[in-house]
N, CA, C and O atoms as CSV, one atom per row, in Angstrom:
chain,resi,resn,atom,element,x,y,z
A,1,UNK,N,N,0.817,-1.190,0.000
A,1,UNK,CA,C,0.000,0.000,0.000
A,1,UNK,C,C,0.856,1.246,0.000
A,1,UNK,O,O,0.856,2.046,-0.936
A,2,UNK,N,N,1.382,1.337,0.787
A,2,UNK,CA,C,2.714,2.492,0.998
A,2,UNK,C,C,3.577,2.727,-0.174
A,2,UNK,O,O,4.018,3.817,-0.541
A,3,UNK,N,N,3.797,1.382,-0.808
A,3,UNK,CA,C,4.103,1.642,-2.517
A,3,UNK,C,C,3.395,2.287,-3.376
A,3,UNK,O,O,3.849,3.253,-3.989
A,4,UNK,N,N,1.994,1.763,-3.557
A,4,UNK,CA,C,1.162,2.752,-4.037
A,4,UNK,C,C,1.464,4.024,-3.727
A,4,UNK,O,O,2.253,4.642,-4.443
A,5,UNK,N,N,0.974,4.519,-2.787
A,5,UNK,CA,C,0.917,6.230,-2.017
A,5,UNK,C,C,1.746,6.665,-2.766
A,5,UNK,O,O,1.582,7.473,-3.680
A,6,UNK,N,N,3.188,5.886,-2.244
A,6,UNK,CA,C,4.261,6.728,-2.941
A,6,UNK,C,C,4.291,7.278,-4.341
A,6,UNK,O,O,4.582,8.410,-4.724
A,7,UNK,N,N,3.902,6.159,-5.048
A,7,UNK,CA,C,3.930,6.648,-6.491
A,7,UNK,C,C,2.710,7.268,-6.853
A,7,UNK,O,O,2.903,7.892,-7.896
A,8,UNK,N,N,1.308,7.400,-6.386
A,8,UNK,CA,C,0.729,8.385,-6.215
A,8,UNK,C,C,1.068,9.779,-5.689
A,8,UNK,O,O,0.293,10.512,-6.303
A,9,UNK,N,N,1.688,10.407,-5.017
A,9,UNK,CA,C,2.211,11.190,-4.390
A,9,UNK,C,C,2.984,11.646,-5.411
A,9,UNK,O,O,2.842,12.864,-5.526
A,10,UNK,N,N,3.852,11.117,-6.314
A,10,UNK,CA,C,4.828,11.505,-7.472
A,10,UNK,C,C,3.918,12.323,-8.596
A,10,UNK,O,O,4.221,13.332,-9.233
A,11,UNK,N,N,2.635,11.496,-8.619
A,11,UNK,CA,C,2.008,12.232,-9.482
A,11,UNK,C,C,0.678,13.237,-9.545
A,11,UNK,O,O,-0.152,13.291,-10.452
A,12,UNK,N,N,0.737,14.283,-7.894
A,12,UNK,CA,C,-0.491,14.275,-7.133
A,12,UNK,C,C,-0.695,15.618,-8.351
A,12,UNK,O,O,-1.809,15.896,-8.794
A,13,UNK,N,N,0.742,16.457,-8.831
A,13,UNK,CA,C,0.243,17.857,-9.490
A,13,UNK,C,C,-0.392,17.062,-10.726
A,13,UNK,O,O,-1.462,17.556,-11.082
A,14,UNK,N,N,-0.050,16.128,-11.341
A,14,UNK,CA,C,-0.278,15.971,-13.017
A,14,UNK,C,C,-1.703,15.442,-12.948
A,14,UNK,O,O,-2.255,14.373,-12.687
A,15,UNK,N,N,-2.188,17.185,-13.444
A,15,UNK,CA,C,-3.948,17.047,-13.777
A,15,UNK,C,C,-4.154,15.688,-14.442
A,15,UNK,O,O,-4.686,14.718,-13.901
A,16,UNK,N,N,-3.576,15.749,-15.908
A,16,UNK,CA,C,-4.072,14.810,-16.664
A,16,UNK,C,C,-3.767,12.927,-16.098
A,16,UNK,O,O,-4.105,11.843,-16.575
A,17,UNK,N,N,-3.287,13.181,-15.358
A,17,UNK,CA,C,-2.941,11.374,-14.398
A,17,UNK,C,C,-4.532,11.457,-13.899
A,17,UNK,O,O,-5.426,10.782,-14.409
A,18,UNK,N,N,-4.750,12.539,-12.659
A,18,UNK,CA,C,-5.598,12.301,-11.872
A,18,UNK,C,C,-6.737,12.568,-12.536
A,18,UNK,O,O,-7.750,12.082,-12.035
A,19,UNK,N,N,-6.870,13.227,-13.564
A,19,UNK,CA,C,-8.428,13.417,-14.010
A,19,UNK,C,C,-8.542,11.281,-14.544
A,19,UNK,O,O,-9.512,10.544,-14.362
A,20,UNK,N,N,-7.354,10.958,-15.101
A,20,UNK,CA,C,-7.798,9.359,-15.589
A,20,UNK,C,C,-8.044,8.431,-14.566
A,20,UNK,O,O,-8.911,7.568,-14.432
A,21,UNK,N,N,-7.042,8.810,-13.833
A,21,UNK,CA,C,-7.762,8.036,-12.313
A,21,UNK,C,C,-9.112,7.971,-12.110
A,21,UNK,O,O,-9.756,6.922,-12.141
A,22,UNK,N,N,-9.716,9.436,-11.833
A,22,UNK,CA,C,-10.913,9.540,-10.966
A,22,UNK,C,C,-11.711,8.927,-12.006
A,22,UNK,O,O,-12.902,9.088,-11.739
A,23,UNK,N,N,-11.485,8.103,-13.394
A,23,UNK,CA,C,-12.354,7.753,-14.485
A,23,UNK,C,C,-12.922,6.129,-13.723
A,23,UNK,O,O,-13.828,5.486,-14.253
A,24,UNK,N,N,-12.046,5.539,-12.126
A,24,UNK,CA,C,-12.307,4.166,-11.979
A,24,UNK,C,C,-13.774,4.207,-11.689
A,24,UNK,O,O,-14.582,3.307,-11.919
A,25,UNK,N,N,-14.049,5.598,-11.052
A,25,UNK,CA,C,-15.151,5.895,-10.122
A,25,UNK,C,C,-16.933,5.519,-11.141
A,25,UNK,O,O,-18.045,5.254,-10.684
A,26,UNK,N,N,-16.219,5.740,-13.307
A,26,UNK,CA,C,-17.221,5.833,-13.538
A,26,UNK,C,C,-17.730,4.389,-14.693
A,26,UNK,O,O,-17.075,4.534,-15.725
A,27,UNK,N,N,-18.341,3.548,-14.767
A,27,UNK,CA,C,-18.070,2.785,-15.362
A,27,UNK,C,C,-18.108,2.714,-16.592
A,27,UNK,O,O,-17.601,1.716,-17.104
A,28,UNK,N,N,-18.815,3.910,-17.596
A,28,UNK,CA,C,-18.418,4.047,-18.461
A,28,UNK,C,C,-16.819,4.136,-19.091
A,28,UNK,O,O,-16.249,3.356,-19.855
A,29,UNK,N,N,-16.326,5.421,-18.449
A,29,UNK,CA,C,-15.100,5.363,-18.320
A,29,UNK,C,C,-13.739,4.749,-17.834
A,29,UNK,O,O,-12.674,5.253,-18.187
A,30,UNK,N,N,-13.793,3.736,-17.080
A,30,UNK,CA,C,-13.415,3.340,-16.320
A,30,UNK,C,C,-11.672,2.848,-17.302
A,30,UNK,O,O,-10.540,3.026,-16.854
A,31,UNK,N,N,-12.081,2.161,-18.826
A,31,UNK,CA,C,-11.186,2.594,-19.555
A,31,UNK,C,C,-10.414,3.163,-19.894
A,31,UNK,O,O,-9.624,2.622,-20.668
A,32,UNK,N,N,-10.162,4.853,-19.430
A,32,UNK,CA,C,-9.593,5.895,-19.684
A,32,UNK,C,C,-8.277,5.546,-18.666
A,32,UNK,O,O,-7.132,5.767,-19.059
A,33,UNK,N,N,-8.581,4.921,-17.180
A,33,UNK,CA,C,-7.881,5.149,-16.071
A,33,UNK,C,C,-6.870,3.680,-16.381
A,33,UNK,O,O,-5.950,3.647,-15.564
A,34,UNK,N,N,-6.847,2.657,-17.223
A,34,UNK,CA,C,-5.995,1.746,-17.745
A,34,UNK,C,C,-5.130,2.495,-17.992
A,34,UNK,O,O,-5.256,3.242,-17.022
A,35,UNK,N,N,-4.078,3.016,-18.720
A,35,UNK,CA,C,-3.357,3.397,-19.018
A,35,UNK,C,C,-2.478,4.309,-18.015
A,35,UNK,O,O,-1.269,4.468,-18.189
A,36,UNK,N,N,-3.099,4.814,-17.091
A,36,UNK,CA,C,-2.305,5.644,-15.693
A,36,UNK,C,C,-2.125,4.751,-14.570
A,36,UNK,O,O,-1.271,4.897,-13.696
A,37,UNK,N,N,-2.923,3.876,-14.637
A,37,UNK,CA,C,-2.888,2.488,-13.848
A,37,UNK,C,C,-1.729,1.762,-14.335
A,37,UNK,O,O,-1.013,1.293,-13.450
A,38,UNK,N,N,-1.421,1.585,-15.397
A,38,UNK,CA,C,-0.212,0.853,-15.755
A,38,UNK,C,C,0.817,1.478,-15.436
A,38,UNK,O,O,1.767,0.866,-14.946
A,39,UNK,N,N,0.866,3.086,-15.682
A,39,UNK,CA,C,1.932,3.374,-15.217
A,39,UNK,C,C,2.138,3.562,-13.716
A,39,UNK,O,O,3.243,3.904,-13.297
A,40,UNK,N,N,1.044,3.336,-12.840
A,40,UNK,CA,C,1.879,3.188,-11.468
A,40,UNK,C,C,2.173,1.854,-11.093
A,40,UNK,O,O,2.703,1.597,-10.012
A,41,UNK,N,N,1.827,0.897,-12.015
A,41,UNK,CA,C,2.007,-0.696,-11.718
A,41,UNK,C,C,1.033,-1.249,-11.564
A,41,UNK,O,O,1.257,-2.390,-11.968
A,42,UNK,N,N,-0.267,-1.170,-11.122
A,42,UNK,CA,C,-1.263,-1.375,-10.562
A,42,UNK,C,C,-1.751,-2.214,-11.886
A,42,UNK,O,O,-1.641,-1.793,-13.038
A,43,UNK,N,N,-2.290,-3.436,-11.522
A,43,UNK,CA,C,-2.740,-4.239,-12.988
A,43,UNK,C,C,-4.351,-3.947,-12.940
A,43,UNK,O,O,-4.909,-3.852,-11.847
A,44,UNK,N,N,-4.883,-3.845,-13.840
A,44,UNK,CA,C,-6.274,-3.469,-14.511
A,44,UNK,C,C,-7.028,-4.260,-13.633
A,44,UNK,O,O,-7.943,-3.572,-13.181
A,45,UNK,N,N,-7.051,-5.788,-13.046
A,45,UNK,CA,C,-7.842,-6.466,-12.456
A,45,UNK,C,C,-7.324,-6.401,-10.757
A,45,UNK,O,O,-7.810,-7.244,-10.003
A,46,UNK,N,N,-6.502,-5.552,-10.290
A,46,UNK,CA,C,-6.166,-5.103,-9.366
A,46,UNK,C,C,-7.016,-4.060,-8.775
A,46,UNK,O,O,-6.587,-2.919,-8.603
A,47,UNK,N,N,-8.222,-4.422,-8.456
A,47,UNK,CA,C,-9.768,-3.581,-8.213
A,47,UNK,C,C,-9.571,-2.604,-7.043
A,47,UNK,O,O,-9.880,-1.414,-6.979
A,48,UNK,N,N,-8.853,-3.569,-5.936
A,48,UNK,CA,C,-8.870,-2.392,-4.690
A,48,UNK,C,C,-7.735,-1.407,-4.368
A,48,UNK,O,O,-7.728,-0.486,-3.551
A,49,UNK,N,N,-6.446,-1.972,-5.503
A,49,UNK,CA,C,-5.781,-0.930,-5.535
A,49,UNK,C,C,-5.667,0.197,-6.705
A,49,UNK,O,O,-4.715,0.947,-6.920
A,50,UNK,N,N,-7.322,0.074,-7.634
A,50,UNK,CA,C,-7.165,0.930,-8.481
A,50,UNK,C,C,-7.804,1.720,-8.295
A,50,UNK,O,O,-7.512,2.794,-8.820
A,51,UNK,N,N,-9.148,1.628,-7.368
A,51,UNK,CA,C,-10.283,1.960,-6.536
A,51,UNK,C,C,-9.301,3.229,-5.115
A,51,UNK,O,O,-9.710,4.360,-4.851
A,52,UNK,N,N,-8.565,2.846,-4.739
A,52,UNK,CA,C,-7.776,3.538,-3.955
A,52,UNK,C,C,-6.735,4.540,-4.317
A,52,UNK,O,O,-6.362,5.396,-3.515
A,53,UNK,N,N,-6.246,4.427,-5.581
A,53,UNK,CA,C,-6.073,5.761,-6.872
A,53,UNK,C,C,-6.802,6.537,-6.937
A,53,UNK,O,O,-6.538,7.660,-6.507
A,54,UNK,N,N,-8.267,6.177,-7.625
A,54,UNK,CA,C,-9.229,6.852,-8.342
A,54,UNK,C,C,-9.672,7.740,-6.885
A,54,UNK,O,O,-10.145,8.870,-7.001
A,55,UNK,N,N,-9.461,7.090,-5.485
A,55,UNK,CA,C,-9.742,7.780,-4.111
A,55,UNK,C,C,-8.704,8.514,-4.331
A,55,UNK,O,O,-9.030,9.699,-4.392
A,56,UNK,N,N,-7.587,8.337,-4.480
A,56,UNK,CA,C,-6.100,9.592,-4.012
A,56,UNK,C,C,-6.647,10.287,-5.173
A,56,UNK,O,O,-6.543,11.471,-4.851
A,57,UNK,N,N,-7.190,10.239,-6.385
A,57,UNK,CA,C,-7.345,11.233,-7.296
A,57,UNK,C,C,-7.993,12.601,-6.921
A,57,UNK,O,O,-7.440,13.692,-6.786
A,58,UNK,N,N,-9.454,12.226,-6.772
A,58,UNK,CA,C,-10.517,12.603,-6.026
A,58,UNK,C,C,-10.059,13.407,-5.371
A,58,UNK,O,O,-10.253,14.592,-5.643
A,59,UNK,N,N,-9.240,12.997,-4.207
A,59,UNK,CA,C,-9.069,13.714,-3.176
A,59,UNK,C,C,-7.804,13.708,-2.777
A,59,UNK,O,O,-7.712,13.118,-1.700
A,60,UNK,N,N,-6.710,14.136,-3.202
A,60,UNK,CA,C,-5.036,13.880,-2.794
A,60,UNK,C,C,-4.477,14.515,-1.618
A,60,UNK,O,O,-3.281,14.344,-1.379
A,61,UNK,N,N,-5.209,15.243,-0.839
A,61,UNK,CA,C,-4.741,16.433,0.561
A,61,UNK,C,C,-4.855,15.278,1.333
A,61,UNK,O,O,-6.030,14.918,1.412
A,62,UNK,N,N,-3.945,14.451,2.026
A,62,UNK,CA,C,-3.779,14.106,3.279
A,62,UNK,C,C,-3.432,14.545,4.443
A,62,UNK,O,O,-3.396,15.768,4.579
A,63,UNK,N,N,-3.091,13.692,5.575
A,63,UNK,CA,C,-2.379,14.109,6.591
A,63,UNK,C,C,-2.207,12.851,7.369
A,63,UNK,O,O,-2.962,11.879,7.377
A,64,UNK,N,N,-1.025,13.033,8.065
A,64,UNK,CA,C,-0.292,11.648,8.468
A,64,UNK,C,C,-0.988,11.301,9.636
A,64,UNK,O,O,-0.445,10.372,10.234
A,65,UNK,N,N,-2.084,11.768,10.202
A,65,UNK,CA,C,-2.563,11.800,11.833
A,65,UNK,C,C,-4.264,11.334,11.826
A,65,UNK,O,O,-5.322,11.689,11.306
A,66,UNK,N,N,-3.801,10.428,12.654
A,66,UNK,CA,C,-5.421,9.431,12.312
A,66,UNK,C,C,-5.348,8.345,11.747
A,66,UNK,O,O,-4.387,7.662,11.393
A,67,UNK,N,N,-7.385,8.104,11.621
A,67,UNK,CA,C,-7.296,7.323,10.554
A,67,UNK,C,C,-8.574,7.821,9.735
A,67,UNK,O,O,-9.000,8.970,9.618
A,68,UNK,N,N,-9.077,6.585,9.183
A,68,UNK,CA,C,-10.282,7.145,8.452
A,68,UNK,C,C,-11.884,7.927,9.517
A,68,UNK,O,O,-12.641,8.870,9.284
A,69,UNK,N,N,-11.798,7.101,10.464
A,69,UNK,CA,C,-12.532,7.736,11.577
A,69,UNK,C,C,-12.061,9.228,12.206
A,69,UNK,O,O,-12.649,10.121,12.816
A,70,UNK,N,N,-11.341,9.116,11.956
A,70,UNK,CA,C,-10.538,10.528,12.572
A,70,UNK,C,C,-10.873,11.707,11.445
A,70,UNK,O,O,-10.813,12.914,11.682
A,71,UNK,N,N,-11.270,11.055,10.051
A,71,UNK,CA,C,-11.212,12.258,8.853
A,71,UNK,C,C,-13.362,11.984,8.895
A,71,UNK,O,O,-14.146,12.799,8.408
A,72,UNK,N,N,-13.654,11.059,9.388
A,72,UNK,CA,C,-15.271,11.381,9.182
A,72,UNK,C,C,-15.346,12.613,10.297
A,72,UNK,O,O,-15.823,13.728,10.081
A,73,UNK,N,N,-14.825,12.197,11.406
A,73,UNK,CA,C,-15.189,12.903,13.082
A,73,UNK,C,C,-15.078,15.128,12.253
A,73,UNK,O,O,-15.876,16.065,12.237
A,74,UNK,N,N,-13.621,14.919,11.753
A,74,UNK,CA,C,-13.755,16.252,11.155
A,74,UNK,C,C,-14.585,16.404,10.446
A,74,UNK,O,O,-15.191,17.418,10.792
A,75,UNK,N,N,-15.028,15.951,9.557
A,75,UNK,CA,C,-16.044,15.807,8.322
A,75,UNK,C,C,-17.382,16.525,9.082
A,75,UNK,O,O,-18.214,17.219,8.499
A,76,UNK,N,N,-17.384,16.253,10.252
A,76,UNK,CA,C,-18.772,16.476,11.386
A,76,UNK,C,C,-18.867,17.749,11.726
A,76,UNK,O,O,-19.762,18.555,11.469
A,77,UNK,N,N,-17.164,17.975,12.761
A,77,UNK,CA,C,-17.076,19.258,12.849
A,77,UNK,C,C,-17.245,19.969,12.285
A,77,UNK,O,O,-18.046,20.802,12.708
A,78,UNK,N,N,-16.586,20.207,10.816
A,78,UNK,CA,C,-16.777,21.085,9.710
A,78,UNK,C,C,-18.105,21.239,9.616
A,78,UNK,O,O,-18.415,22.410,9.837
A,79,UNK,N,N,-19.061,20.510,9.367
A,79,UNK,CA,C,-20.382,20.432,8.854
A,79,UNK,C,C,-21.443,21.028,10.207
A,79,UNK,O,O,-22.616,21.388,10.108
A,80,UNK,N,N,-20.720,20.991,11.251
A,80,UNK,CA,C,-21.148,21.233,12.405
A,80,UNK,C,C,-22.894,20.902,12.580
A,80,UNK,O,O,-23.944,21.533,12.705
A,81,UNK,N,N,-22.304,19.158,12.476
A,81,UNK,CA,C,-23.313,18.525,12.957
A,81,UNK,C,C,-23.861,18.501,14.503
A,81,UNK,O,O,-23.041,18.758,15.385
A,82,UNK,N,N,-25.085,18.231,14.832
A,82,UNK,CA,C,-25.272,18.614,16.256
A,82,UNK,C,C,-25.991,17.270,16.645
A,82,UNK,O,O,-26.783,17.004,15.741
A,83,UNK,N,N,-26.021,16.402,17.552
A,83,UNK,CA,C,-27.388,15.421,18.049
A,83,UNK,C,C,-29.002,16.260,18.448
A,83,UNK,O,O,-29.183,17.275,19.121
A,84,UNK,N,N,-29.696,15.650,17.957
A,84,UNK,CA,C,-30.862,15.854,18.434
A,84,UNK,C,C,-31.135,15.884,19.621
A,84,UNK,O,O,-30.525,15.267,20.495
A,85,UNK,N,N,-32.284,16.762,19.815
A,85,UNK,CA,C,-32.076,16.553,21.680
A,85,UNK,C,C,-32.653,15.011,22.192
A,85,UNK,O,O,-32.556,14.737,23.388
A,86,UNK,N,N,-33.233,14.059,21.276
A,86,UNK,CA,C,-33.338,12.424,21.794
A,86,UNK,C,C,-32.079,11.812,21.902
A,86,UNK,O,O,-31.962,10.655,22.305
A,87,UNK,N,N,-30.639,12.876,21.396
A,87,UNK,CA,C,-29.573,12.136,21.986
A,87,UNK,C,C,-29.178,10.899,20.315
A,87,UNK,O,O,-28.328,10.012,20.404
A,88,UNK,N,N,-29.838,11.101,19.235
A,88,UNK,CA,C,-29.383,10.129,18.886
A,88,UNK,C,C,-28.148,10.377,17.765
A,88,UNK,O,O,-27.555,11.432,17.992
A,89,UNK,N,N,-27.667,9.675,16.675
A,89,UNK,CA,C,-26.564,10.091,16.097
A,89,UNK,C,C,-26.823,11.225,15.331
A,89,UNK,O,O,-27.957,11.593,15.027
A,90,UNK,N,N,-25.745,11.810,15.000
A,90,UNK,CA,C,-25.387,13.233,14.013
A,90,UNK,C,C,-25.439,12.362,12.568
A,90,UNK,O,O,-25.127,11.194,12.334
A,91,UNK,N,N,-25.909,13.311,11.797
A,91,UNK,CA,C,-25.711,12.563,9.899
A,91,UNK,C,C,-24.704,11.889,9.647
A,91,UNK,O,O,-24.858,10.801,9.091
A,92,UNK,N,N,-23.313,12.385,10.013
A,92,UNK,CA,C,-22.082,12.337,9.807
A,92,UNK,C,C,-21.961,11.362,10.402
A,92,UNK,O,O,-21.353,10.657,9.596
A,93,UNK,N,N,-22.221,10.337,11.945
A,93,UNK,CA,C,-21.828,9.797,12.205
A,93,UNK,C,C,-22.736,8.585,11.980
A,93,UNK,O,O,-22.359,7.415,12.041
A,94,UNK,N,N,-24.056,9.031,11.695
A,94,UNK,CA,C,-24.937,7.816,10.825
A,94,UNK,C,C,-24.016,7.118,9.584
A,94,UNK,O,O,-23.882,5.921,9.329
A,95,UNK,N,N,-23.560,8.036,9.055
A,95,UNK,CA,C,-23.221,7.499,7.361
A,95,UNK,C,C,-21.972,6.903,7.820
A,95,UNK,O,O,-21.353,6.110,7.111
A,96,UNK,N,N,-21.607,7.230,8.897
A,96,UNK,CA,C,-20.109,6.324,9.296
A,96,UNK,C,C,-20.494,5.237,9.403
A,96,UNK,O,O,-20.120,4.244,8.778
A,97,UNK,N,N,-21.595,5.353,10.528
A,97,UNK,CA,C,-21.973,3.291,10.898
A,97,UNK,C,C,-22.549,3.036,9.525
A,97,UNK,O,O,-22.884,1.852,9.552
A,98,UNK,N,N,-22.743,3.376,8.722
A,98,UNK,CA,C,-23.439,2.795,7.604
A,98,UNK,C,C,-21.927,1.867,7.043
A,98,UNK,O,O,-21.638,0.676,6.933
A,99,UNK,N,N,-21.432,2.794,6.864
A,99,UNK,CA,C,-20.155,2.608,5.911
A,99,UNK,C,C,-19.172,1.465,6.856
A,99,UNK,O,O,-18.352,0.789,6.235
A,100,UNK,N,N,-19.262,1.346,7.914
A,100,UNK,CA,C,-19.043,0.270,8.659
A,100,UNK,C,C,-19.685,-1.137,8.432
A,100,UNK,O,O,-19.064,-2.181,8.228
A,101,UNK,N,N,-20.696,-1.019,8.486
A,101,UNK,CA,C,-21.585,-2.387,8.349
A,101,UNK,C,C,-21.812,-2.852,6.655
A,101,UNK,O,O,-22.160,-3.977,6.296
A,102,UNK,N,N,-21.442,-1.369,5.496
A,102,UNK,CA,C,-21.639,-1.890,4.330
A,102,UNK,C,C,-20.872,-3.230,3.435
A,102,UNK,O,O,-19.643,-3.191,3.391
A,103,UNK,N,N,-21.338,-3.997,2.973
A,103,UNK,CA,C,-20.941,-5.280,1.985
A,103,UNK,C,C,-19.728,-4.710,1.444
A,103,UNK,O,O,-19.588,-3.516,1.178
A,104,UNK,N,N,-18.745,-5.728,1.275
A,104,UNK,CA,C,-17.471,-5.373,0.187
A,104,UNK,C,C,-18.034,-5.207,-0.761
A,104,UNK,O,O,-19.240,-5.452,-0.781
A,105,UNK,N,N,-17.507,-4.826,-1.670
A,105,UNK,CA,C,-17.820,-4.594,-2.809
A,105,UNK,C,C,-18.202,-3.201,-3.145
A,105,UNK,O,O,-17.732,-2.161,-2.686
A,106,UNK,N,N,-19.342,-3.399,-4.218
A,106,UNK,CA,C,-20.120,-1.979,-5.063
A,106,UNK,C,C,-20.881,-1.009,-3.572
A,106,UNK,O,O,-20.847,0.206,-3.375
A,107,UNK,N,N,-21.440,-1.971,-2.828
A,107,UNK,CA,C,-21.928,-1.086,-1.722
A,107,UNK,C,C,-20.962,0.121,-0.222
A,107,UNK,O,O,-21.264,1.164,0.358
A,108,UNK,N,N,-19.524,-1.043,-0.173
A,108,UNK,CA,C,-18.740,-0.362,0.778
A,108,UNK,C,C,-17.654,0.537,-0.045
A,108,UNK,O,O,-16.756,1.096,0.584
A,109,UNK,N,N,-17.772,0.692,-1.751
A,109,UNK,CA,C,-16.904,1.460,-2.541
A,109,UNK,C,C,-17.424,2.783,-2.328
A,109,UNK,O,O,-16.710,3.708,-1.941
A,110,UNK,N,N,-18.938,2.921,-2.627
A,110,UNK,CA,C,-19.969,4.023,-2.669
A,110,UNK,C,C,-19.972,5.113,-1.714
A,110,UNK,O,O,-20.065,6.340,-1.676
A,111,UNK,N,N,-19.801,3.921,-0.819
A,111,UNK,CA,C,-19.672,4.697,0.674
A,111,UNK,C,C,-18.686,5.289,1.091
A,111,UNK,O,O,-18.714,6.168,1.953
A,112,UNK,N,N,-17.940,4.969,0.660
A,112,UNK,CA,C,-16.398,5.326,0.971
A,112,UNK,C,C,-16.015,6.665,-0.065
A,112,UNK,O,O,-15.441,7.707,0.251
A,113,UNK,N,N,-16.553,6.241,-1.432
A,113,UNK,CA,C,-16.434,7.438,-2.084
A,113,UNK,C,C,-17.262,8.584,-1.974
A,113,UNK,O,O,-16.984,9.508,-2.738
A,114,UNK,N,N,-18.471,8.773,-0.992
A,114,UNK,CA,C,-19.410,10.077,-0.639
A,114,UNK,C,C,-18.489,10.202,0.644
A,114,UNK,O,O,-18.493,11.413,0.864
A,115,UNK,N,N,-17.899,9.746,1.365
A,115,UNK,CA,C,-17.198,10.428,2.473
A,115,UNK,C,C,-15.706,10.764,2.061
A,115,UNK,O,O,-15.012,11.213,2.973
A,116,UNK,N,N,-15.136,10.618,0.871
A,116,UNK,CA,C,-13.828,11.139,0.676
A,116,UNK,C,C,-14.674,12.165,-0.098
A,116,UNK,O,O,-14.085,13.239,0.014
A,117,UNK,N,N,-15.752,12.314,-0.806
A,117,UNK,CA,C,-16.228,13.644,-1.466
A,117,UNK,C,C,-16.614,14.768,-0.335
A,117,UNK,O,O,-16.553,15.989,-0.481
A,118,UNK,N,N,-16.981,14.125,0.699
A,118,UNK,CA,C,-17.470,15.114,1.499
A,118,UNK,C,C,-16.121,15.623,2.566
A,118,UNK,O,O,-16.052,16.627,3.276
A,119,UNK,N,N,-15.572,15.015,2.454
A,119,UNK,CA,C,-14.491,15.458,3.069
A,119,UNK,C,C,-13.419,16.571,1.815
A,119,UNK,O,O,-12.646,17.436,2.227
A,120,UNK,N,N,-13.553,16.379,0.889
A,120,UNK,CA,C,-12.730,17.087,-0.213
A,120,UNK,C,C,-14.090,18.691,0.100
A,120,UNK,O,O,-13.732,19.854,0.284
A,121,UNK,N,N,-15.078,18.362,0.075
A,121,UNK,CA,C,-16.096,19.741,0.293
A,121,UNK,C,C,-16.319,20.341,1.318
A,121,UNK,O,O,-17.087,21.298,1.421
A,122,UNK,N,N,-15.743,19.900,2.094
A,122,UNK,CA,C,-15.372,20.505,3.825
A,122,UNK,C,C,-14.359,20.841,3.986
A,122,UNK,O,O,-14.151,21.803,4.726
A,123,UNK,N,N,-13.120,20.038,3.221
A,123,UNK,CA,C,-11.562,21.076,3.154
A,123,UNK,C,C,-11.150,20.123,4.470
A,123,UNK,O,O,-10.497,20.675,5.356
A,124,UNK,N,N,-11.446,18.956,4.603
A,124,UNK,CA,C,-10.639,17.875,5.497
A,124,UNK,C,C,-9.731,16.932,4.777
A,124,UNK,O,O,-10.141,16.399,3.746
A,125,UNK,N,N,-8.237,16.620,5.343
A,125,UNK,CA,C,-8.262,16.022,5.017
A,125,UNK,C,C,-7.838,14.692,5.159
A,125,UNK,O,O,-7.190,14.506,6.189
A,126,UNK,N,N,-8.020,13.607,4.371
A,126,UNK,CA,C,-7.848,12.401,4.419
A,126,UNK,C,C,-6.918,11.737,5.043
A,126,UNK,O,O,-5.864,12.250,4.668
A,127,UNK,N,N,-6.700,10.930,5.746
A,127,UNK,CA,C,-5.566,9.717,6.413
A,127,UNK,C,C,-5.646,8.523,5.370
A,127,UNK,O,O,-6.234,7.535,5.810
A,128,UNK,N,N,-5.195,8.430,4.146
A,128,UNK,CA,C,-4.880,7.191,3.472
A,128,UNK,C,C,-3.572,6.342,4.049
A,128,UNK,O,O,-3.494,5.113,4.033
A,129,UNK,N,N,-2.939,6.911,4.372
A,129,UNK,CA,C,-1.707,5.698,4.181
A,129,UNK,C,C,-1.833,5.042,5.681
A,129,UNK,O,O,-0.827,4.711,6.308
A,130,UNK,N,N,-3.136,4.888,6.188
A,130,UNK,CA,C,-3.476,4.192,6.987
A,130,UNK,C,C,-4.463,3.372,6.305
A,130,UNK,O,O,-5.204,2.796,7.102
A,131,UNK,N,N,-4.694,3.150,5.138
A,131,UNK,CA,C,-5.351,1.984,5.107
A,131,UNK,C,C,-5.211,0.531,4.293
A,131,UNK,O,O,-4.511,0.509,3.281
A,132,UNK,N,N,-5.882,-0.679,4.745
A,132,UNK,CA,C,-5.273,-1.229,4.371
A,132,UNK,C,C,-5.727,-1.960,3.003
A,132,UNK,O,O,-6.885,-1.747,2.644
A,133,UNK,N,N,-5.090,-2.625,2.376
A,133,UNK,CA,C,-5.964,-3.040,1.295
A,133,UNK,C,C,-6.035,-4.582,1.390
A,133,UNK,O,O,-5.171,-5.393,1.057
A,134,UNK,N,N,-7.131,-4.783,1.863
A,134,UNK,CA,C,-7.379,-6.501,2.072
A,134,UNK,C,C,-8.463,-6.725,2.092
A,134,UNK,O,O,-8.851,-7.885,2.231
């Protein structure tokens, strides 16, 4: 994973890399992002580490402190979510347990990609090289 980053990181200014990246996100396109995928090594049927590109694309502002819970919790602040007075969860931390309990696959990708969007629209940012790919 840390291999990845790295060579993501090499290419965080070059618009035209990351606009092909963020193409994994669409399935029409998803074609376009073969060719930038090859050049970081990443093989075409290599789903969760191409899926985790098309995330560094999206959204490339990290920070070394945390983890992914640590970038929803800001995600909250920013949004300055509040509990209801029944005490029960904030939006922000609903869509977390969601994204916790969601299926691998098409359902826990989705999820993952509205909270790195919402975090890119709040100006938080991300803890990737804490995660893992398994």
């Amino acid at each position: 994973m840390s291999r990845l980053l790295e060579r993501l990181r090499k290419y965080k200014d070059d618009r035209a890399m990351m606009a092909n990246l963020r193409c994994i996100h669409v399935e029409s396109k998803i074609h376009r992002a073969w060719p930038a995928l090859n050049r970081l090594g990443v093989a075409i049927d290599d789903n969760v580490s191409a899926y985790v590109a098309g995330l560094f694309a999206t959204h490339p502002e990290e920070t070394p402190n945390g983890n992914f819970g640590t970038t929803c919790k800001s995600i909250e602040q920013r949004r300055g979510d509040k509990r209801s007075d029944d005490n029960k969860l904030t939006p922000t931390e609903r869509r977390f347990q969601h994204l916790l309990t969601a299926e691998t696959g098409a359902e826990l990708n989705n999820r993952v990609l509205r909270m790195i969007l919402m975090a890119k629209s709040q100006g938080v940012q991300s803890t990737m090289q804490n995660w893992r790919l398994t």
